[in-house]
C-alpha positions in Angstrom: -43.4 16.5 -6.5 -44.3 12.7 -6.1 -41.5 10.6 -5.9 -42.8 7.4 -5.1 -42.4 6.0 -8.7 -38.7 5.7 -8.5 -39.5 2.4 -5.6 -41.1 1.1 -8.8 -40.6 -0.2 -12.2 -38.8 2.9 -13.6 -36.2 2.9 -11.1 -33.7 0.5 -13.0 -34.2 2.1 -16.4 -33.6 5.6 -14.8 -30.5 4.5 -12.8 -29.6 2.5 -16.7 -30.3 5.8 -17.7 -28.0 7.5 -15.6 -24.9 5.6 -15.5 -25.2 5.4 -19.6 -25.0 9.3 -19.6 -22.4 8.9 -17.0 -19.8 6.5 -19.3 -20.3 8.0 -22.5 -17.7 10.7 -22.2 -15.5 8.2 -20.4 -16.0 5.5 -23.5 -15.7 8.5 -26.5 -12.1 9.5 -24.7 -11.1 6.1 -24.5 -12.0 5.2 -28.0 -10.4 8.7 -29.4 -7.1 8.0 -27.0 -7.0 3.9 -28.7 -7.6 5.7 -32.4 -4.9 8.0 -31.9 -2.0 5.5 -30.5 -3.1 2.7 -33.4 -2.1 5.5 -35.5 1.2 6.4 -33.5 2.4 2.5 -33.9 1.1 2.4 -37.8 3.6 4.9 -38.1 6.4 3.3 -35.6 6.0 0.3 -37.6 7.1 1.2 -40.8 10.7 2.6 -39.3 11.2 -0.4 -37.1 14.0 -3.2 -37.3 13.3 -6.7 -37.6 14.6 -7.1 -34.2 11.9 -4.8 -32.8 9.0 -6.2 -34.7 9.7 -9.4 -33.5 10.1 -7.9 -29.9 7.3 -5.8 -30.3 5.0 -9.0 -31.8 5.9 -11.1 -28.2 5.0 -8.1 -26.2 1.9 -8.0 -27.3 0.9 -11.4 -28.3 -1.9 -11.1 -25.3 -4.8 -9.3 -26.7 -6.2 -8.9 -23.0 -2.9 -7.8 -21.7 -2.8 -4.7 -24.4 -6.4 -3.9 -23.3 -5.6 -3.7 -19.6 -2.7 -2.1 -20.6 -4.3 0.8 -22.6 -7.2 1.2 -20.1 -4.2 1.7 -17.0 -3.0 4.1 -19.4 -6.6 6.1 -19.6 -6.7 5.9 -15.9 -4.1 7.7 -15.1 -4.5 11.0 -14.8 -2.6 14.0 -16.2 -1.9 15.8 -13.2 2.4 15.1 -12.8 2.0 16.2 -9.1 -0.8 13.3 -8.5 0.9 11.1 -10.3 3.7 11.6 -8.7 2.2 11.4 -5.1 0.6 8.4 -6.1 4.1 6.5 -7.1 6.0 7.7 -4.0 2.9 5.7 -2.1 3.2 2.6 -4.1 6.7 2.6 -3.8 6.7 2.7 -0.1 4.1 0.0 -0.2 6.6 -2.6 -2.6 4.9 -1.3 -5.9 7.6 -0.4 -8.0 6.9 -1.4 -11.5 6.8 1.3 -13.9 2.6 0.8 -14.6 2.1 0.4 -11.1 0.7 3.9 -11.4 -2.1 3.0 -14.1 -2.9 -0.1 -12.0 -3.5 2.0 -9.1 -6.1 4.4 -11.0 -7.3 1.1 -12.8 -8.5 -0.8 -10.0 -10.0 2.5 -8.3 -12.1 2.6 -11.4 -13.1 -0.5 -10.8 -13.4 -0.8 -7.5 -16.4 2.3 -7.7 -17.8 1.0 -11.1 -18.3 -3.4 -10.4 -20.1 -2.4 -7.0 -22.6 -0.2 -9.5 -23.0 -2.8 -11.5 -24.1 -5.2 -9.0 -26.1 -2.7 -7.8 -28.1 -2.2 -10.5 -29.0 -6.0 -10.6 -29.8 -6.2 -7.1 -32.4 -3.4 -7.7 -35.4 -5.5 -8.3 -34.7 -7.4 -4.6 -34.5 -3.6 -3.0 -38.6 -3.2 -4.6 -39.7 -3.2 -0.7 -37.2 -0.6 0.6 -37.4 3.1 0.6 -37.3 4.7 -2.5 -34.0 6.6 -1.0 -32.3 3.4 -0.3 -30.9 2.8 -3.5 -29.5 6.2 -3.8 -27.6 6.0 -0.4 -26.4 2.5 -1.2 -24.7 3.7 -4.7 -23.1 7.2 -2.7 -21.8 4.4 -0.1 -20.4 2.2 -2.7 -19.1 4.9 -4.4 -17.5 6.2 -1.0 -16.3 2.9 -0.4 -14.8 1.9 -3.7 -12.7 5.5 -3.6 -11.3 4.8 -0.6 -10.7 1.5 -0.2 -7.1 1.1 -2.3 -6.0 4.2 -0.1 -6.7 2.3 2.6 -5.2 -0.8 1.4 -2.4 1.2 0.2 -1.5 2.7 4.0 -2.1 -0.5 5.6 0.7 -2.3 3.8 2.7 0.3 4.0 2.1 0.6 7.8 3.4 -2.9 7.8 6.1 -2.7 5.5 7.8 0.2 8.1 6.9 -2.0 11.3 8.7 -5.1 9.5 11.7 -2.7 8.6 11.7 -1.0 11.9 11.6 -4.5 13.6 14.7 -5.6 11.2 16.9 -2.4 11.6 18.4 -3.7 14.8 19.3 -6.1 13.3 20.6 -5.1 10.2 22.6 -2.7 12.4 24.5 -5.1 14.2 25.8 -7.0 11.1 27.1 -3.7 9.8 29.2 -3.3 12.8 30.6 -6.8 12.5 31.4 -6.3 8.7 32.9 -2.7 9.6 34.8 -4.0 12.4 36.2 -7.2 10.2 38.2 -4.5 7.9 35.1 -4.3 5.1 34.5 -0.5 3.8 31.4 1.1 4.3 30.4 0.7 1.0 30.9 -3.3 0.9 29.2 -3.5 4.2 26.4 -2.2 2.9 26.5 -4.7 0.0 27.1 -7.5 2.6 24.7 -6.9 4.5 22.2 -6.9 1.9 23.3 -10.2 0.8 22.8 -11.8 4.6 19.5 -10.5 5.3 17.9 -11.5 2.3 15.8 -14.3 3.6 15.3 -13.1 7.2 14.6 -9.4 6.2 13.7 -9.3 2.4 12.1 -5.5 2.2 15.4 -4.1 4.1 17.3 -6.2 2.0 15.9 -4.6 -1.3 16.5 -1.3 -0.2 20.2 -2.2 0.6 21.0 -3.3 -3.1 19.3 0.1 -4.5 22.0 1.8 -1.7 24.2 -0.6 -3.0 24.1 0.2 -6.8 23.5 4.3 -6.0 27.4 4.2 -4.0 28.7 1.8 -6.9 27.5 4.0 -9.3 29.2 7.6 -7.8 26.4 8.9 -5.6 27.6 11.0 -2.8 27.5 8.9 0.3 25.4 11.0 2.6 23.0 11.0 -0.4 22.8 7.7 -1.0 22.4 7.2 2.7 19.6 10.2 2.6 17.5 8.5 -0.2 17.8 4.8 1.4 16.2 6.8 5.0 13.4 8.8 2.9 12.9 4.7 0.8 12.3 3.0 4.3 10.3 5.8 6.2 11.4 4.8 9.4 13.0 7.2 11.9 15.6 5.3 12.9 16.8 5.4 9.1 16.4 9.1 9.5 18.8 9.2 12.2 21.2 7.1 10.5 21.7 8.8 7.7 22.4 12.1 10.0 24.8 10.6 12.3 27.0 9.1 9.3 26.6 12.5 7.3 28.0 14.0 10.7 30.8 11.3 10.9 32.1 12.4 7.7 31.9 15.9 8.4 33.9 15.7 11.3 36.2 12.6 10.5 35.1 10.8 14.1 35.5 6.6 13.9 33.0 4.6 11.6 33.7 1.3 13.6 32.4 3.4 17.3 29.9 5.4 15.5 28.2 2.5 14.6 29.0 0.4 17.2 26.9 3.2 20.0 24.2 3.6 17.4 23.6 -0.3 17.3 24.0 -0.1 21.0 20.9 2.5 21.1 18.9 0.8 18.7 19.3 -2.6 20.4 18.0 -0.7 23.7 15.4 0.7 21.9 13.9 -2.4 20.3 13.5 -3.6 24.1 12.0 -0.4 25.6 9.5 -0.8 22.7 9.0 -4.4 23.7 8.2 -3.5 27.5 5.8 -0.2 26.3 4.2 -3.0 24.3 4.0 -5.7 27.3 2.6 -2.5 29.5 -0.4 -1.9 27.4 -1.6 -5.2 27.5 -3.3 -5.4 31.0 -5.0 -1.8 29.7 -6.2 -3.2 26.4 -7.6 -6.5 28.3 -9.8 -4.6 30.4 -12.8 -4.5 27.6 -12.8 -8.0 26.6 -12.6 -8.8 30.7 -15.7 -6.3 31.1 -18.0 -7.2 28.0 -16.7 -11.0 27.7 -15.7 -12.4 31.0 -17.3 -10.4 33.9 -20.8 -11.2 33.0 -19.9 -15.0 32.6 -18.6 -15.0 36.5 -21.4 -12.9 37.4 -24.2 -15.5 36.1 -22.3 -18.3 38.0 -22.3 -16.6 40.8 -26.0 -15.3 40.3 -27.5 -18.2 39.3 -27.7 -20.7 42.3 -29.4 -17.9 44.5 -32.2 -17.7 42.0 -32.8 -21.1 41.9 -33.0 -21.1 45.6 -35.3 -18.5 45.5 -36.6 -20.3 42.3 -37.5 -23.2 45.0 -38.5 -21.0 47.8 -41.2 -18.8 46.1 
């Protein structure tokens, strides 16, 4: 079978072609899914208050915002176990609005079907390649659009946990003070959350949600358990154990805390001199590639201009 006419002229109506076939069940379901909740707000509208109307009118003033809006909600997909995997992430990365879950799905869509697009236009520059070339650029893009709010999704959470686990020391050594001034555990906690809002905001956050779940009559080693599971840090982890075990067997608060501070202060430098360690090992590469062969053409080059002379 000759294939050579897809390098030519036919190439962008057949890839036209394709990706027309491709988004016309994706635009039917949209269209049906728009149809059928018009038709659930006709309804709403005629048992709604003045109040709500005139909510429900500056909600939706924006036009562009609805359509965003209902496209986040095609996105998403109906699978509650993805769906719920997928908000656990984005709440461990600082993502915690309610359509942070649409947005996600949203800008994965996008993020495989703009590439495409540009694709498609850059076809008649790509007349001179191989006829494959194409083809493996749009599996790459699509590869790469996929993945690429995963990654950015574990990178700032990666982040998020160093910054906490850099700030825990910290936050630990302000509980002890609070706990040791007379303060309950429970204000400490609030306390605390209040001091380290500018220096520590993310462990900060999670402090008022621990805050509101103890004010609210959460049991305290499940408050403490949810607040470990929110940061994803394993000093957290051990945290919430040790006070859970404190209140099992009715040992001191005020010591408790005051050797786990101890521990974690000790930690934070061990950490700092594994760090400071590693560095002579990770220069060794730049000193090899960058600097080695500098010194050696200094060294190199007066002989061969002697010889230079010589010969």
């Amino acid at each position: 079978m000759d294939i050579s006419f897809l390098s030519g002229a036919w190439a962008p109506l057949l890839m036209l072609a394709a990706a027309t076939v491709l988004a016309v069940p994706s635009l039917l379901s949209f269209l049906r899914g728009r149809r059928e909740s018009e038709q659930v707000e006709r309804r709403l509208e005629r048992r709604r208050t003045p109040r709500e109307e005139a909510e429900g009118n500056s909600r939706n003033e924006s036009r562009i915002g609805k359509a965003v809006t209902g496209l986040t909600d095609q996105a998403t997909p109906d699978d509650a176990e993805s769906v719920s995997v997928a908000r656990a992430k984005l709440i461990a990365a600082g993502f915690s609005n309610p359509t942070a879950v649409g947005r996600y799905y949203f800008a994965r869509l996008v993020c495989v079907v703009i590439p495409q697009i540009g694709l498609f236009f850059a076809l008649p520059y790509m007349a001179e390649l191989p006829w494959y070339a194409p083809l493996a650029s749009s599996i790459g893009l699509v590869l790469v659009g996929l993945g690429a709010p995963a990654f950015f999704l574990d990178r700032r959470i990666n982040g998020r946990r160093q910054e906490c686990s850099g700030g825990f020391p910290d936050m630990m050594d302000l509980l002890v003070a609070c706990v040791e001034a007379g303060l309950s555990l429970d204000a400490s906690v609030q306390r605390v959350g209040e001091e380290l809002e500018l220096r520590h905001p993310i462990i900060a956050g999670h402090m008022r949600t621990l805050s509101l779940e103890l004010r609210a009559g959460r049991a305290r080693k499940t408050a403490w358990r949810g607040f470990a599971d929110r940061l994803g840090i394993e000093e957290a982890g051990s945290l919430a154990t040790m006070l859970r075990q404190a209140e099992e067997m009715g040992t001191s608060l005020g010591q408790t805390l005051r050797v786990f501070s101890a521990d974690m202060r000790q930690r934070r430098i061990l950490y700092a001199e594994e760090k400071a360690m590693a560095l002579p090992a990770k220069l060794t590469l730049p000193l090899i590639f960058f600097v080695f062969p500098v010194l050696l053409g200094v060294l190199v080059m007066p002989t061969v201009v002697m010889f230079r002379e010589i010969f």
